[in-house]
N, C-alpha and C positions, 0 to 999 in steps of 0.2 A: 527285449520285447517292447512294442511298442502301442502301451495304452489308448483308448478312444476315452476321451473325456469329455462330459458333459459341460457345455459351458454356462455357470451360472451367472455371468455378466448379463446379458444376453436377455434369458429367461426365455426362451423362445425353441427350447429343443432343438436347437443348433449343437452340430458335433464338432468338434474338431480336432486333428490329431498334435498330440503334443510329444515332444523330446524331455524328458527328463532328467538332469546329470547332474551331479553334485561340484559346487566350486570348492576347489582346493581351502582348506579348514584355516589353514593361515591364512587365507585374505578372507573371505567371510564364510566365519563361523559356523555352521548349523543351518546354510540357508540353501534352498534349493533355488537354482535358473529352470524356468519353462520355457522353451522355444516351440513355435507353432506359427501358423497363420491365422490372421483375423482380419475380413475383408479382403486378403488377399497382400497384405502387409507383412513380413517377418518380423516377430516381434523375439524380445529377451529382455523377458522379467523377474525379478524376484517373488520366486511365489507366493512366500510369505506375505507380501506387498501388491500380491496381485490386483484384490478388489479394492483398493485402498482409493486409485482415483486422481491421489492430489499430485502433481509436478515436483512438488520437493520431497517427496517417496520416493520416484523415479529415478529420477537423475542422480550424477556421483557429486555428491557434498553438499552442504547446506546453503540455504538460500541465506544469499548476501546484496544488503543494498547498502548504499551511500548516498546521502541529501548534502549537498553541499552550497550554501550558500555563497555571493560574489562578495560581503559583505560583515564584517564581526559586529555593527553599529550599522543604525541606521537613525534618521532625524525624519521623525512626520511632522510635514510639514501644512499648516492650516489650509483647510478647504474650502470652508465656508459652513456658513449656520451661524447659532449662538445658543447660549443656556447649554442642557442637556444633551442637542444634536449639533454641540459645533462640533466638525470632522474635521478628520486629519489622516493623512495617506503617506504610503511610501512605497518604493520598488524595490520588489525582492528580484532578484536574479537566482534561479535554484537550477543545479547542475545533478540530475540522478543516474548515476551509474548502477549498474547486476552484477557485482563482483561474485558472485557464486555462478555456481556449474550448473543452474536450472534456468528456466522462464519463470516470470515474476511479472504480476496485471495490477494495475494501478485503477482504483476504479474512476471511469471518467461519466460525464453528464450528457445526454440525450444521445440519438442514436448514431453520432461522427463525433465523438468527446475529441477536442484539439490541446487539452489539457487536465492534468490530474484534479479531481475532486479535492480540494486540501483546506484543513484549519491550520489555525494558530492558537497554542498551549502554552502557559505560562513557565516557567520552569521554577523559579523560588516559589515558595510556600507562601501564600498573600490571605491576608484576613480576608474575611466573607465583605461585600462580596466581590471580590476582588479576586476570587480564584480561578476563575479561568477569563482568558482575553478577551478584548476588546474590539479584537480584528477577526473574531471567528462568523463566516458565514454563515447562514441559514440556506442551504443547499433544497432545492425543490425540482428533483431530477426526476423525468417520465423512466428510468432506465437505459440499457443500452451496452454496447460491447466496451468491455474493459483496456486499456491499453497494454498494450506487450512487451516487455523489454526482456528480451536474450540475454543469455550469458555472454557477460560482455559490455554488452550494449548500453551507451549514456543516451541522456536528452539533457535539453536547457530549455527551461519554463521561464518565462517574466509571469509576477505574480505584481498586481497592481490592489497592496491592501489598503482597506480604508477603515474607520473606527469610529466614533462606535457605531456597530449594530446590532445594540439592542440595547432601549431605555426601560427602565424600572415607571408603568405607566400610572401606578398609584405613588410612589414617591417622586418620582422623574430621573432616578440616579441611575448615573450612565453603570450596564452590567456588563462589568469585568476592569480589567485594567489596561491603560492604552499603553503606561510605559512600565518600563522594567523586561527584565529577560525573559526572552521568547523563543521559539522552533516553530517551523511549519513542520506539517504533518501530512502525510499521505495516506491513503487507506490501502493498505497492500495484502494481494490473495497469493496463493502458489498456485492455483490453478482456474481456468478463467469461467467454472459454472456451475461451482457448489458454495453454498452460503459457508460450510462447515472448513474452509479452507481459508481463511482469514490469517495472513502473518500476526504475531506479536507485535502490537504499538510501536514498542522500540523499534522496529526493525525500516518501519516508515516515517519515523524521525529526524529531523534534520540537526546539523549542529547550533547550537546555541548563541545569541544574541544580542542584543541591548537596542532596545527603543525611549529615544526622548523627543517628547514635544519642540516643538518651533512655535511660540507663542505669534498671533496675525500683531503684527504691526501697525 
């Protein structure tokens, strides 16, 4: 027989007819498929997982990314200034692949982002205040659509960092550390318009690195 079920996604006293059938207990467990139309779409969900939402519920296996730098070292090299704001830069090359079986949104800055929103985080343990870097932006985004990368699918960013941004204006001392071992970092969601859908730190992490100064000659 075949149920009318209320759809509570919706909330709107829309019906729809759905198929109900159990997957074989060896592949998954205790869990029901619903098949039906919604919009006019064939769908096949896990019901359990039904109102759930996020892209890494959906799809088969867990969301997998890779940051890969073109570089194990890198030398910043003087920019200009002096005191507290003498700067110093360097070019990251960053390579992000989807190795997992879902979509994966990078959040990017204003309404056409041409690249991922990203810091840089220390990786050794550094006294105060020295614990977090030197090269992290100060990000001032109106909002805007996240970037998408498929299962599968790489990109390659040049990231053009510079250091320091951000002086200590009652002492002058520069906040964070410009050299020692580093990662860029990405902000990664599983799905592209719930705040509640935020990947784990790690998982928008890059591999780790080594920054030293080039004193101006």
């Amino acid at each position: 027989m075949r149920p009318v079920l209320e759809d509570p996604i919706l909330g709107m006293g829309r019906r729809m007819r759905t198929e109900i059938e159990r997957v074989d207990s060896t592949r998954m467990e205790g869990v029901e498929v619903m098949r039906g139309e919604v919009f006019g779409a064939a769908v096949a969900i896990p019901a359990l997982l039904a109102f759930s939402g996020c892209a890494d519920l959906l799809g088969p296996g867990e969301p997998d990314l890779r940051l890969q730098t073109d570089r194990g070292s890198y030398e910043a090299a003087y920019l200009g200034g002096e005191g507290s704001w003498t700067s110093y830069g360097f070019e990251v090359v960053i390579q992000t692949t989807n190795l997992g079986g879902v979509s994966l949104y990078l959040s990017g800055c204003g309404p056409n982002p041409s690249a991922p929103i990203y810091g840089v985080v220390p990786i050794a343990e550094e006294p105060e205040p020295q614990r977090r870097s030197a090269y992290s932006m100060a990000w001032a985004c109106t909002g805007g659509p996240p970037i998408e990368l498929s299962p599968g699918e790489m990109r390659t960013d040049t990231l053009r960092l510079w250091g320091p941004t951000a002086v200590d204006g009652l002492t002058g001392e520069v906040l964070g550390a410009l050299e020692g071992t580093k990662a860029v970092s990405f902000r990664v969601w599983t799905c592209p318009d719930r705040p509640d859908c935020q990947a784990p730190d790690h998982l928008g992490r890059s591999n780790p690195f080594d920054v030293r100064l080039v004193p101006a000659k």
